[in-house]
Residue, then its C-alpha position, 0 to 999 in steps of 0.5 A: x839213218x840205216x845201217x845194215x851189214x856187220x861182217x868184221x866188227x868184232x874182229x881186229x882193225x883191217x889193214x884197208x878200209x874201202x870206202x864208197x859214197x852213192x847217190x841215186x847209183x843203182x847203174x852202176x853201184x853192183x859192178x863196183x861191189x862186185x870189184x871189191x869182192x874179187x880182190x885177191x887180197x882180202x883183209x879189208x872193210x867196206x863201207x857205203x854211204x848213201x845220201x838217202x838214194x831214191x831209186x834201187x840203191x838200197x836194194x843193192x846194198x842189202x843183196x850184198x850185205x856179205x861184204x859190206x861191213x857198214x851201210x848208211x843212208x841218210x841225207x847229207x850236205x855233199x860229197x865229202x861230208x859223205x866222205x868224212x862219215x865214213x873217214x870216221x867210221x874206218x877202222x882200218x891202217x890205210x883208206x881208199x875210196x873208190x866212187x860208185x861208178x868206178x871200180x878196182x883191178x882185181x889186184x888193187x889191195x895185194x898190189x898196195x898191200x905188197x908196197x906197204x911190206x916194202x915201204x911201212x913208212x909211206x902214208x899216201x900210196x897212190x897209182x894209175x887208172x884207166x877209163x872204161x871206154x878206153x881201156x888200153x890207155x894208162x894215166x899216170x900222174x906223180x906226186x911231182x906234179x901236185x903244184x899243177x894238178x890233182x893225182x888220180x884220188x881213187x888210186x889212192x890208199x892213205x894212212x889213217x895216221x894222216x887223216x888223223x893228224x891233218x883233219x878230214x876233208x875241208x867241206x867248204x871245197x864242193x869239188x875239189x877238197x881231196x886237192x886240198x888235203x892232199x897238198x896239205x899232206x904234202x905241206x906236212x912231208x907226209x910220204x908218197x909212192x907211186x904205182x905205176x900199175x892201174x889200180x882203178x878203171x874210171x868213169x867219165x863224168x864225175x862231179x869235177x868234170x859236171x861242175x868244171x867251172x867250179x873245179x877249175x875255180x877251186x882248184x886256183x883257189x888252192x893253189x893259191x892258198x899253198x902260195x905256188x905262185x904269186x896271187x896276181x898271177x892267179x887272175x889272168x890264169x883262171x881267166x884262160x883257163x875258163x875261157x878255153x873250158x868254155x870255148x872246148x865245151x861249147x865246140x863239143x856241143x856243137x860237133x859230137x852232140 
């Protein structure tokens, strides 16, 4: 284990935690340390968990050691048990976790922070995104909407309170865990808001979208869980849902490859 950086322990508990797991990240882990240090709000702490990168992670991370507060690197068993260390470590009110190929407009936390004055009460505060290559188009995605899909996790900033009395991410799910705790927020009429403002730029091609046969399968498999519709339901629409992923993959393969 490796833990460098000490910039705000002995001071009082920040109102953000942000944080960042990377693997193997040297690309593009600098441009998203690099958002987090333009923010125009600063009272924040920021994480980093590495699962024992191999290539200049490392190196990164020290030469940013004046904004990173926690650093470790060490191996784990996937994504959100990453997650969950650094969920433990937070000190903060509210937490976001941005990946390492994504990054935060320079605004993300005063945007947030201003919503948090207006509405103390709210515990999942969440927004829109936009993906680099095509930055021009917004996505939005409301709470409304959790019964079919996932809001955009990135934009999200949640209570510690929440994670605190609901648990931290169920590992069992290898893609889509932030689903499953979010419909669990909502389960237990934890509060939302929506910004409809971007709070995060995307990168294509997160794990969700490399294993999006196992995304789709987890994310049936909650559904059902939370009883949205009738288990025999769930069969035929997985199976459709497969099959036009496959056929979509396949044709892209063949005409944009």
């Amino acid at each position: 284990m490796i833990i460098v950086g000490n910039r705000n322990s002995e001071n009082k508990p920040p109102l953000f935690t942000i944080i960042t797991v990377v693997r193997d990240g040297e690309q593009t882990l600098e441009r998203c340390i690099n958002s987090i240090k333009c923010q125009t709000f600063q009272d924040f702490e920021y994480l980093i968990i590495d699962g024992a990168s191999s290539d200049g992670t490392h190196k990164i991370i020290k030469q940013n050691s004046d904004i990173v507060d926690h650093s470790i690197s060490e191996k784990d068993e996937g994504l959100y048990f990453a997650m969950n260390k650094g969920l433990k470590l937070a000190r903060g009110r509210y937490i976001g976790i941005l990946n390492a190929d994504d990054i935060y407009s320079s605004n993300t936390l005063e945007l947030v922070q201003n919503a948090i004055k207006k509405n103390p009460n709210y515990d999942v505060i969440y927004g829109a995104m936009s993906y680099f290559d095509k930055p021009n188009q917004i996505h939005f995605i409301h709470s409304d909407e959790l019964s079919k899909r996932m809001i955009f996790h990135p934009t999200c900033f949640i209570s510690i309170d929440a994670y605190k009395k609901l648990g931290y991410f169920d590992t069992k799910y290898k893609v889509a865990a932030d689903y499953d705790f979010m419909l669990r927020c909502r389960n237990a009429q934890k509060n939302f808001l929506g910004l409809e403002n971007v709070l995060v730029t995307f990168s294509r091609g997160g794990i969700s979208a490399k294993l999006r046969f196992r995304s789709i399968y987890e994310t049936a498999e909650i559904q059902a869980k939370y009883n949205f519709e009738p288990k025999y339901l769930q069969f035929p629409r997985l199976a459709r849902i497969l099959i036009v992923t496959y056929f979509r993959a396949l044709i892209n393969k063949v005409f944009i490859s």
